[in-house]
Residue frames as qw, qx, qy, qz and C-alpha x, y, z in Angstrom:
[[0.884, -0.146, 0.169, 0.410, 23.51, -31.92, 10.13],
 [0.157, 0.971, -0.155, 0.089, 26.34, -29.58, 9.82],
 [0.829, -0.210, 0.121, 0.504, 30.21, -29.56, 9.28],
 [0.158, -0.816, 0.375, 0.410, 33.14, -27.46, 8.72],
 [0.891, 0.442, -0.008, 0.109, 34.14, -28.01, 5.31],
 [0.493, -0.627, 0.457, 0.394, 37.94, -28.65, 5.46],
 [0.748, 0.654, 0.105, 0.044, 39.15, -28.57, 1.87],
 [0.798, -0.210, 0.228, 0.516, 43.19, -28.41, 2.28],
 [0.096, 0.751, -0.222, -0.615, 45.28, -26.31, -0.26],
 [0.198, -0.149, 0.773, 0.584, 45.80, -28.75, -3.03],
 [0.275, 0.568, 0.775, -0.025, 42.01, -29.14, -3.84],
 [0.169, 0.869, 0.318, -0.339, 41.18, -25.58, -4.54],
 [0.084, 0.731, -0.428, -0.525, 44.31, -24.70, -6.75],
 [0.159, 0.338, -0.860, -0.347, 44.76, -28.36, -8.76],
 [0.082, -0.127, -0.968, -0.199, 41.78, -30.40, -8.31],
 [0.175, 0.085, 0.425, -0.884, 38.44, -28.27, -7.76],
 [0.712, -0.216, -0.288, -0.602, 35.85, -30.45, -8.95],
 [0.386, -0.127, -0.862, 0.303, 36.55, -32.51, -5.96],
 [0.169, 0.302, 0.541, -0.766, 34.95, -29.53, -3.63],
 [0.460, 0.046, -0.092, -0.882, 32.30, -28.58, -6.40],
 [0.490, -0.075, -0.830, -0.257, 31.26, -32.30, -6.79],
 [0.002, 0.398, 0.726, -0.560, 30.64, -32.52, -2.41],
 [0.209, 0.208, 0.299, -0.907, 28.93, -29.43, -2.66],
 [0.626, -0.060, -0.350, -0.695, 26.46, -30.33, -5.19],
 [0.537, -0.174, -0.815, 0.128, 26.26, -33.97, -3.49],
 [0.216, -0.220, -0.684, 0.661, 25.60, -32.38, 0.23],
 [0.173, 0.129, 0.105, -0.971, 23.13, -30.25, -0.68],
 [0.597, -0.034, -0.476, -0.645, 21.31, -32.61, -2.53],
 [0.479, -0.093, -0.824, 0.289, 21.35, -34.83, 1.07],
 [0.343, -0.826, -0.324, -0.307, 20.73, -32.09, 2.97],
 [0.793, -0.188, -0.287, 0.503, 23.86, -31.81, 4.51],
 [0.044, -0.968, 0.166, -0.183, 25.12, -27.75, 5.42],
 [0.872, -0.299, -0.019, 0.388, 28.57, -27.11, 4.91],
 [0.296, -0.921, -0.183, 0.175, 30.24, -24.61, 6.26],
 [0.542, 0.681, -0.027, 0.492, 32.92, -22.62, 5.22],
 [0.625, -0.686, -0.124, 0.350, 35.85, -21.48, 7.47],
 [0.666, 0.703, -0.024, 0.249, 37.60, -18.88, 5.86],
 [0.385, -0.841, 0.354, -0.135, 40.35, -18.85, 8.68],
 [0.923, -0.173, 0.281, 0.196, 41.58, -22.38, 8.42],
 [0.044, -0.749, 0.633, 0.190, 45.38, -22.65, 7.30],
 [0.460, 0.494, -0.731, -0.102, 47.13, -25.34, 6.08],
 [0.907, -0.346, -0.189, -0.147, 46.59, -29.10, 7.77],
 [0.290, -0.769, 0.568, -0.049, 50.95, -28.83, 8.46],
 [0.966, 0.191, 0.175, 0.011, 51.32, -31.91, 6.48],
 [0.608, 0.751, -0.075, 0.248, 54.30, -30.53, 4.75],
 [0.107, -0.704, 0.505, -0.488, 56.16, -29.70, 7.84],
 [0.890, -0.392, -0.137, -0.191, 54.53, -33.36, 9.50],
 [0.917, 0.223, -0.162, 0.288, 58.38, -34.71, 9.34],
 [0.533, 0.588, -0.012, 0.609, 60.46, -31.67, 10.11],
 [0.273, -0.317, 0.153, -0.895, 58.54, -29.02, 12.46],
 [0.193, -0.344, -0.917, 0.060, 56.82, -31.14, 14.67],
 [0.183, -0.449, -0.231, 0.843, 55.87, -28.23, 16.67],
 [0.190, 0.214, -0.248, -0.926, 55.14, -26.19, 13.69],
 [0.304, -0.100, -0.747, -0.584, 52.77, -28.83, 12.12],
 [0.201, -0.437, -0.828, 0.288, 50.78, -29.41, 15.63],
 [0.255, -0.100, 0.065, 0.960, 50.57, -25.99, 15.50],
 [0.287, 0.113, -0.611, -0.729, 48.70, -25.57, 12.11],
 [0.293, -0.197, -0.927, -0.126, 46.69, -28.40, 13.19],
 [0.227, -0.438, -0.732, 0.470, 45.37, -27.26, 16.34],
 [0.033, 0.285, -0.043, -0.957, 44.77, -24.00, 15.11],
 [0.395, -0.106, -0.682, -0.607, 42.25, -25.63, 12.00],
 [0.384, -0.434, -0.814, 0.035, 40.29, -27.77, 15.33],
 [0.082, -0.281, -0.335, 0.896, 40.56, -24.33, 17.62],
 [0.173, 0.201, -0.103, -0.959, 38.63, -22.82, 15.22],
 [0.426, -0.128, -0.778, -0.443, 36.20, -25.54, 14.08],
 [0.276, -0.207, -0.725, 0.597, 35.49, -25.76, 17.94],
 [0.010, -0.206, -0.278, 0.938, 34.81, -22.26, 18.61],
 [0.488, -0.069, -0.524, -0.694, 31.70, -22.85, 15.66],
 [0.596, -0.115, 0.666, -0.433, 30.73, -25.98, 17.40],
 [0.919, 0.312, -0.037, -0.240, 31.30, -28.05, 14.63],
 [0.732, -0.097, 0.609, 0.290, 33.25, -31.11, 13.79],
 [0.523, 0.550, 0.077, -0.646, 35.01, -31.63, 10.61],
 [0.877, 0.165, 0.450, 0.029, 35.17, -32.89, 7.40],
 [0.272, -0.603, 0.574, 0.483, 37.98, -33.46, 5.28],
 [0.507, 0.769, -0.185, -0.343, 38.68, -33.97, 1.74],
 [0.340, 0.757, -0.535, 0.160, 42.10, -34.86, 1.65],
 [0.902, -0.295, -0.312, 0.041, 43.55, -38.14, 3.13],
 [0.529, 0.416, -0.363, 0.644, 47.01, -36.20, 3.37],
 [0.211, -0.503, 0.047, -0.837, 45.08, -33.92, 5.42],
 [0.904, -0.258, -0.198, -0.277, 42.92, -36.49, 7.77],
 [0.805, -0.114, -0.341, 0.472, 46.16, -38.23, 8.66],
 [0.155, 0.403, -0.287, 0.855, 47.69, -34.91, 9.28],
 [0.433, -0.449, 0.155, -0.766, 44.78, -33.51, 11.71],
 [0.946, -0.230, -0.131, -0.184, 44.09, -37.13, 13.22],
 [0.701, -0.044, -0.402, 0.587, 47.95, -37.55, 14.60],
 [0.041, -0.563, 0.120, -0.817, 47.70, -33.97, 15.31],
 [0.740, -0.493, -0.069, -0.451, 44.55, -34.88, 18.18],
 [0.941, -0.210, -0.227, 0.140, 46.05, -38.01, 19.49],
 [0.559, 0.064, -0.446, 0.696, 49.70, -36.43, 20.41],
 [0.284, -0.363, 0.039, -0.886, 47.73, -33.59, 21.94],
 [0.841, -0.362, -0.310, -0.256, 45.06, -35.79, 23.57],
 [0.919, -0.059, -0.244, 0.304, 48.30, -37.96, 24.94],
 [0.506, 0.122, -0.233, 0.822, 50.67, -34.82, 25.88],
 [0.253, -0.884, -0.326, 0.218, 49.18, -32.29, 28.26],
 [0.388, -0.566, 0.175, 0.706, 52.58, -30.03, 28.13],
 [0.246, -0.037, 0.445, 0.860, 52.55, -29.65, 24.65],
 [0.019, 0.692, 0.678, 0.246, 48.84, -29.56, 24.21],
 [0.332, -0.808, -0.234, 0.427, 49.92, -26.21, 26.68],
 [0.478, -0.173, 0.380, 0.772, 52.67, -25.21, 24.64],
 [0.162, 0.346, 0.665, 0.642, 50.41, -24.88, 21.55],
 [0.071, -0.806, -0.578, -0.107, 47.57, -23.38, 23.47],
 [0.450, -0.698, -0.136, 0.540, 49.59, -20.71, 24.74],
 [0.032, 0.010, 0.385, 0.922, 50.41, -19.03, 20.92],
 [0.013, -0.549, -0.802, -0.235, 46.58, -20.24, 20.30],
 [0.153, -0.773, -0.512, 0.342, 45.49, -17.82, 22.87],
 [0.254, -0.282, 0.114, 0.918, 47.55, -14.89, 21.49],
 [0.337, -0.031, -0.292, -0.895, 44.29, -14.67, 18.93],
 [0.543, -0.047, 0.223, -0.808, 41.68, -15.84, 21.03],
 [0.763, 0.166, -0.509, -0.362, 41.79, -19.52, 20.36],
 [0.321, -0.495, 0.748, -0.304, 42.15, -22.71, 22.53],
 [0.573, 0.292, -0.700, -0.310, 42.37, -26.66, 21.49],
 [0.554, -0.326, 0.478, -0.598, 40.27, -28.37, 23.98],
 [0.086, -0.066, 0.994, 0.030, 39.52, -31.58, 22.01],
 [0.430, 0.405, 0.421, -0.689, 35.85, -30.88, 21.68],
 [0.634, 0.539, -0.296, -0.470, 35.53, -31.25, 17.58],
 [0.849, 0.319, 0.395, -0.147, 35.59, -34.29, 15.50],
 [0.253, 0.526, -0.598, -0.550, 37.69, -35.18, 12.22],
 [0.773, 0.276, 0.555, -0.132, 35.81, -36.94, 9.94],
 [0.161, -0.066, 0.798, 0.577, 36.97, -38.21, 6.32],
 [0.465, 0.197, -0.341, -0.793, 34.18, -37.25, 3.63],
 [0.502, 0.006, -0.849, -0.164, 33.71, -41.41, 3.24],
 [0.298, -0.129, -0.796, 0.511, 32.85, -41.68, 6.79],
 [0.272, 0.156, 0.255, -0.915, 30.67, -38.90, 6.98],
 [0.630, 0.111, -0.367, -0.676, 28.28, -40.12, 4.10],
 [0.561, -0.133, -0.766, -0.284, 28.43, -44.01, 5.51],
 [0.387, -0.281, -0.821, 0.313, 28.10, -43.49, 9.04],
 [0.147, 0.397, 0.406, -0.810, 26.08, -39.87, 9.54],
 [0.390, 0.182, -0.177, -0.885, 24.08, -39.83, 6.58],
 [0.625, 0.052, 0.641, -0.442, 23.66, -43.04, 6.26],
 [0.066, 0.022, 0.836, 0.544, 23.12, -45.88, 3.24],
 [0.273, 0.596, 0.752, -0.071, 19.31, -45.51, 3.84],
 [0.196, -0.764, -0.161, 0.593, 19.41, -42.03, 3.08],
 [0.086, 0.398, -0.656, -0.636, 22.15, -42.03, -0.28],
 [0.314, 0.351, 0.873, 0.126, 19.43, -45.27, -1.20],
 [0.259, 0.704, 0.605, -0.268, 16.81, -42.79, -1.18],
 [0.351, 0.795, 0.028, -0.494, 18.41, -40.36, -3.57],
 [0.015, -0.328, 0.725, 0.605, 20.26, -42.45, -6.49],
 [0.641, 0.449, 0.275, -0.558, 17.88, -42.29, -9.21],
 [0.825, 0.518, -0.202, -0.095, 19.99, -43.73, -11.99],
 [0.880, -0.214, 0.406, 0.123, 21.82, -46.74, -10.77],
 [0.226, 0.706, -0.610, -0.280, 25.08, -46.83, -12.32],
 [0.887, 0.056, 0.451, -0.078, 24.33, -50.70, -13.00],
 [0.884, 0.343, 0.208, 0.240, 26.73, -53.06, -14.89],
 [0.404, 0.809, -0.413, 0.112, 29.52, -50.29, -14.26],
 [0.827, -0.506, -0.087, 0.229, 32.55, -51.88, -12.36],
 [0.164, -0.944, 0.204, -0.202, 34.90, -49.88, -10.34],
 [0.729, -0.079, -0.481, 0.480, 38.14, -50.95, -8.56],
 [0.513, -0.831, -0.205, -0.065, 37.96, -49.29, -5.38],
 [0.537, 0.243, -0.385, 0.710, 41.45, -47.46, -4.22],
 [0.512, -0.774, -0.356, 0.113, 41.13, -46.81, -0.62],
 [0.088, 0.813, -0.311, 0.483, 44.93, -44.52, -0.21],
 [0.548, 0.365, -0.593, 0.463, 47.15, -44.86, 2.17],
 [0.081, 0.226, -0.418, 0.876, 46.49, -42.41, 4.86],
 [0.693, -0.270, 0.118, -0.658, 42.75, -43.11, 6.08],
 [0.893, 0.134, -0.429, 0.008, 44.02, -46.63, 6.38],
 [0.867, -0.196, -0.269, 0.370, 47.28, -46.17, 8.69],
 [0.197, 0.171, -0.952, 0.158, 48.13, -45.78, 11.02],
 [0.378, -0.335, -0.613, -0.607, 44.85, -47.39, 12.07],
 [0.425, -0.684, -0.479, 0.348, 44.14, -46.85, 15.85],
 [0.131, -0.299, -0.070, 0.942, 45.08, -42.93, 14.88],
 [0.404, -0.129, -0.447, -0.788, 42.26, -42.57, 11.65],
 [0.381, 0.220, 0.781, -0.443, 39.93, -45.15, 13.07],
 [0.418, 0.375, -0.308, -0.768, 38.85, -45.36, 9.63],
 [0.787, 0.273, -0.287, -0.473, 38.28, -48.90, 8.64],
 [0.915, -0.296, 0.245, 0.121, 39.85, -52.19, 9.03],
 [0.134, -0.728, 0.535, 0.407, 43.25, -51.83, 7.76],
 [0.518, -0.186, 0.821, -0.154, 43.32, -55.32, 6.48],
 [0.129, 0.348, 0.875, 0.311, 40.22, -56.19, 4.92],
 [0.084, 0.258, 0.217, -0.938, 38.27, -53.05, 4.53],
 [0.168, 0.563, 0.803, 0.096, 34.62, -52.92, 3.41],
 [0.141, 0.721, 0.252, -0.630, 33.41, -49.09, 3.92],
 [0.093, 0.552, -0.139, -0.817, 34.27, -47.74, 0.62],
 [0.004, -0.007, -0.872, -0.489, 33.12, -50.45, -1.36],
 [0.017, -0.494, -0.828, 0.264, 30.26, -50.66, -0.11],
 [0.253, 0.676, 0.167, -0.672, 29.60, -46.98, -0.66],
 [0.062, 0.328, -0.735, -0.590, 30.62, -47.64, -4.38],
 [0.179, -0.102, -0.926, -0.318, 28.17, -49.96, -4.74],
 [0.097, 0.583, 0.451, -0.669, 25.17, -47.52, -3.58],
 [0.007, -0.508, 0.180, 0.842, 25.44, -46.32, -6.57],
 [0.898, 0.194, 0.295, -0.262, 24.26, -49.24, -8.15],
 [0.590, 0.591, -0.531, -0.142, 27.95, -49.95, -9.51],
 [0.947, -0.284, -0.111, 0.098, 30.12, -52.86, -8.64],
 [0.116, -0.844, 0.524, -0.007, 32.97, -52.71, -6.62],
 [0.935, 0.178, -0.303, 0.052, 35.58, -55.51, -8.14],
 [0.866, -0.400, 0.235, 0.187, 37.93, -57.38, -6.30],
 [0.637, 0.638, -0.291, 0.319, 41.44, -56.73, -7.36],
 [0.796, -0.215, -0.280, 0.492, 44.86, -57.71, -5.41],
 [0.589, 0.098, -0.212, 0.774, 46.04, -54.38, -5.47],
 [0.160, -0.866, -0.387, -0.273, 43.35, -52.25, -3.86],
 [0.630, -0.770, -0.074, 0.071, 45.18, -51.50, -0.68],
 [0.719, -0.013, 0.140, 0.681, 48.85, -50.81, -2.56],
 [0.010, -0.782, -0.151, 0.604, 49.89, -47.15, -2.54],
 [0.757, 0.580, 0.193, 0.230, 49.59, -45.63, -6.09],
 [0.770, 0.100, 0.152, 0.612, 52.95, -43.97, -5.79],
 [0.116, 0.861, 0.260, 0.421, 52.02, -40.34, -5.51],
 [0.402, -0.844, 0.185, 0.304, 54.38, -39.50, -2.11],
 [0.661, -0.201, 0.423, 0.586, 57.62, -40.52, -4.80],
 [0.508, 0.717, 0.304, 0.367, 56.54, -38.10, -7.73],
 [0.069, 0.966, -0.073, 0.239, 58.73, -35.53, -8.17],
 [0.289, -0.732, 0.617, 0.016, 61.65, -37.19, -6.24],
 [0.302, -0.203, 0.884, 0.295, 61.62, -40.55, -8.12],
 [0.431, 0.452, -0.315, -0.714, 59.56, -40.66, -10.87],
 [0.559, 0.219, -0.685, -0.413, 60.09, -43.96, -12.41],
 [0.039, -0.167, -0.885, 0.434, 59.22, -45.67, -8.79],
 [0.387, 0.375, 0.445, -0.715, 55.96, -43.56, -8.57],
 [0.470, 0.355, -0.519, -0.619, 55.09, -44.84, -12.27],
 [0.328, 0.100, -0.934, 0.097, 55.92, -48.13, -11.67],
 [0.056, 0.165, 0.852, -0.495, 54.23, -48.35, -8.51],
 [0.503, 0.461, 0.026, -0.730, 50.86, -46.36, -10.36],
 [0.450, 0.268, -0.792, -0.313, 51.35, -49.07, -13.63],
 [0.108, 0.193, -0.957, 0.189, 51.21, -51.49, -11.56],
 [0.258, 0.215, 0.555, -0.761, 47.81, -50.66, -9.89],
 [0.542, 0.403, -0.148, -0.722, 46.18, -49.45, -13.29],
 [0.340, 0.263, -0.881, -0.199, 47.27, -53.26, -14.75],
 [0.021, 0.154, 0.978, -0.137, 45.74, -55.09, -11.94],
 [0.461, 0.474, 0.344, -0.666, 42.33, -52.87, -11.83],
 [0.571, 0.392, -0.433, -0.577, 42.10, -53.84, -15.92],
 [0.331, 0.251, -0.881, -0.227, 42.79, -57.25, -15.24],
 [0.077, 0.167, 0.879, -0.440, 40.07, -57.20, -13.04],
 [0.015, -0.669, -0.694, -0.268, 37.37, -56.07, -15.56],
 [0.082, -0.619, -0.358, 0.694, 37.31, -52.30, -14.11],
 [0.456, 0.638, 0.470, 0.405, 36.14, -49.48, -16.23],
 [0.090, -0.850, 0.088, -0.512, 37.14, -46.67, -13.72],
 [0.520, -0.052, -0.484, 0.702, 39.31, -46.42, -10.61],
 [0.150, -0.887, -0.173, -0.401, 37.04, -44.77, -8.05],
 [0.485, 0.019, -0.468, 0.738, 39.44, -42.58, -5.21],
 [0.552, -0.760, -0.342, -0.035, 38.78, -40.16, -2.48],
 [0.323, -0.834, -0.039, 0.447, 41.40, -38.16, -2.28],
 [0.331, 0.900, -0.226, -0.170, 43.15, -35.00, -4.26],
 [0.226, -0.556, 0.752, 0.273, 46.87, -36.67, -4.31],
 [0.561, 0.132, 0.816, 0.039, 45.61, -40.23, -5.48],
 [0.391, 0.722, 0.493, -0.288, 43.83, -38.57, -8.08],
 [0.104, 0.915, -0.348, -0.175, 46.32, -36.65, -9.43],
 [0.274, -0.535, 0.743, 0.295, 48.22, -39.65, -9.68],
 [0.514, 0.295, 0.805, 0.034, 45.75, -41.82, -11.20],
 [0.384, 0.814, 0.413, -0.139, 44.47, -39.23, -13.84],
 [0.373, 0.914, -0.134, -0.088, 47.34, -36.73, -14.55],
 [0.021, -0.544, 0.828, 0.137, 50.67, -38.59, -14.58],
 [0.599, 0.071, 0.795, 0.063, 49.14, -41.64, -15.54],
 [0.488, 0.828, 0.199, -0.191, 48.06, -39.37, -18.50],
 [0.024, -0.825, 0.552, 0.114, 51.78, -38.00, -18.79],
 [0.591, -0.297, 0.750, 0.002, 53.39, -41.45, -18.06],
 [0.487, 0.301, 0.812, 0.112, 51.25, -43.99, -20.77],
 [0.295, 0.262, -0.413, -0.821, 49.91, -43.23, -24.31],
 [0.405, 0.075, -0.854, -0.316, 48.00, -46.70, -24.08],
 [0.551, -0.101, -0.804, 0.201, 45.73, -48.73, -21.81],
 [0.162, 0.191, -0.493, 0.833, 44.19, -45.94, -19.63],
 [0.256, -0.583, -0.766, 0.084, 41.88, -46.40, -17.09],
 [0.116, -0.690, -0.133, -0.702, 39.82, -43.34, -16.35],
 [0.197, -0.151, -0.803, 0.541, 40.09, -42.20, -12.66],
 [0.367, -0.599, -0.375, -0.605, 36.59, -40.35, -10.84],
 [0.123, -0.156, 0.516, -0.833, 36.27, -38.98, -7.33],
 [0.087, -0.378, -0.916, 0.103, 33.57, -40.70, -5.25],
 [0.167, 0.583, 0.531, -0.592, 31.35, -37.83, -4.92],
 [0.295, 0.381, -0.391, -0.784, 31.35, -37.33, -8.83],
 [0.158, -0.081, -0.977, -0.119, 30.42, -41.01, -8.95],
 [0.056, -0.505, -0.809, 0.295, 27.85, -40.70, -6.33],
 [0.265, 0.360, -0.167, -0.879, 26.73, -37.28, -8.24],
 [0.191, 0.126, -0.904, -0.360, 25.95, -39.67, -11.51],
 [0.389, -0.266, -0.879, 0.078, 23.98, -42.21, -9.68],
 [0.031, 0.378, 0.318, -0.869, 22.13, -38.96, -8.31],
 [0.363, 0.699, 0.615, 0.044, 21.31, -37.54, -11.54],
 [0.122, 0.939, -0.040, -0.320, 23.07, -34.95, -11.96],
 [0.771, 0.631, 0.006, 0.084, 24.87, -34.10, -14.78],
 [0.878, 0.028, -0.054, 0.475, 28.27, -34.75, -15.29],
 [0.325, 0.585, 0.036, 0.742, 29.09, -31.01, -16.08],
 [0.346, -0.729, 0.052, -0.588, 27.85, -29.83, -12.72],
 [0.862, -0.419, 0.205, 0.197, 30.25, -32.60, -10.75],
 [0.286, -0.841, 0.434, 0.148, 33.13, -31.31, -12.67],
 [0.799, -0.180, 0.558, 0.137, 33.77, -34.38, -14.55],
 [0.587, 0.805, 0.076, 0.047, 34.34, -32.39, -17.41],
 [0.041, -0.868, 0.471, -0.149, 37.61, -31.18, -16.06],
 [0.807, -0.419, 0.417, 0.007, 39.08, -34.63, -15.56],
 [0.068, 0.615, -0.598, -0.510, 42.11, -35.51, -17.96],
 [0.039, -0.026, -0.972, -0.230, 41.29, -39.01, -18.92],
 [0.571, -0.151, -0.139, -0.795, 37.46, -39.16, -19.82],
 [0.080, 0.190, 0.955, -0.216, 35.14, -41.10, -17.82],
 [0.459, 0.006, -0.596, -0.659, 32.19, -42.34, -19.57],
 [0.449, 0.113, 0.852, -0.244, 29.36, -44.17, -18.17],
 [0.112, -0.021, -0.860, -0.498, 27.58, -46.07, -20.99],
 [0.193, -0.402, -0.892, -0.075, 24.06, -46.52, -21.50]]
């Protein structure tokens, strides 16, 4: 089993025990993952602006995952949405799908549709498999409970990600609770935590973060587990910035599912998280 590892640009400058955590996780699965040191931006930044420019970017990252013969996997939810609208207007427009291929070719590339985009979450419950992650957590993270924050963007729009029910999702809890923690019920799982408004409204993207961190405590959590670099960042360092009181620790699902591995915390990075997470016992 083999993927292109698609790791984005925010992961590798602001949040890099997200990639060191997979890597130690996929290897202990057996998983090979591959390293593309061509890929570019996902055009997420431009998604609004530059259509053009951001299909671009996109097609260029699947051109080149193609040409390998591999499918890939993503990190980033910004990303995922980004490269998953990318396919579908492409899929759905022949002219432009021409348009693009016609710089593509200028270095030897061409965006046939041939490759996969899989979300990390998706890869581990539906190619590796729950029998599989069963067979390597050796120390059950029993009696922790989690509140599960699925994110915006692998959610909706949901005939483009094909990620989950939109609704009433089940996938990531479910991995969460491989580990041998519990995923609690809380009203606001499925509410964004406010990370697209930082930096242009502040006291909305607080608010809307507060809000989240309030209901996950009032549901008995002890950690907020996420799954992608933005969410994180909102849940860990501006909720750090933001509150002096009352903080829930956040943790990336492959540091979790590191843990509930055996391996030590220091070699998933969880040293480097601002708000310590502790598992007890």
């Amino acid at each position: 089993m083999r993927y292109a590892l698609f790791i984005g640009c925010n992961i590798a400058a602001r949040v890099p025990q997200y990639e060191e955590a997979t890597r130690a996780v996929f290897q202990e699965l057996g998983v090979r993952l591959e390293d593309v040191k061509e890929f570019n931006c996902c055009g997420y930044p431009v998604r609004n602006t530059d259509q053009k420019g951001f299909l671009l970017l996109s097609a260029r990252n699947l051109a080149l995952a193609s040409a390998r013969g591999l499918d890939l996997m993503i990190l980033c939810q910004c990303c995922f949405g980004t490269l998953k609208k990318a396919q579908r207007l492409l899929e759905e427009n022949p002219l432009l799908r021409e348009e693009v291929n016609a710089t593509l070719r200028r270095e030897g590339l061409s965006y046939e549709g041939k490759v996969e985009v899989r979300h990390v979450l998706q890869v581990l419950y539906h190619d590796v498999g729950e029998e599989r992650i069963r067979e390597k957590v050796r120390r059950p993270l029993e009696g922790l409970k989690i509140a599960t924050h699925y994110g915006c963007h692998v959610l909706r729009p949901s005939k483009v990600t094909e990620f989950d029910d939109p609704f009433s999702p089940t996938l990531f809890d479910r991995l969460v609770e491989l580990t041998g923690a519990e995923s609690v019920p809380w009203g606001k799982r499925l509410d964004c935590c406010g990370a697209p408004l930082w930096g242009t409204n502040d006291e909305l993207s607080s608010a809307l973060m507060r809000a989240k961190v309030e209901d996950a405590r009032r549901a008995e959590a002890e950690g907020l587990c996420v799954a992608c670099p933005y969410c994180y960042l909102q849940f860990d360092a501006v909720q750090g910035m933001v509150s002096s009181a009352g903080l829930l620790p956040a943790i990336l699902y492959p540091q979790l599912l590191g843990l509930s591995m055996g391996m030590e915390a220091q070699n998933l990075g969880i040293d480097r998280n601002r708000i310590p997470f502790e598992v007890k016992g």
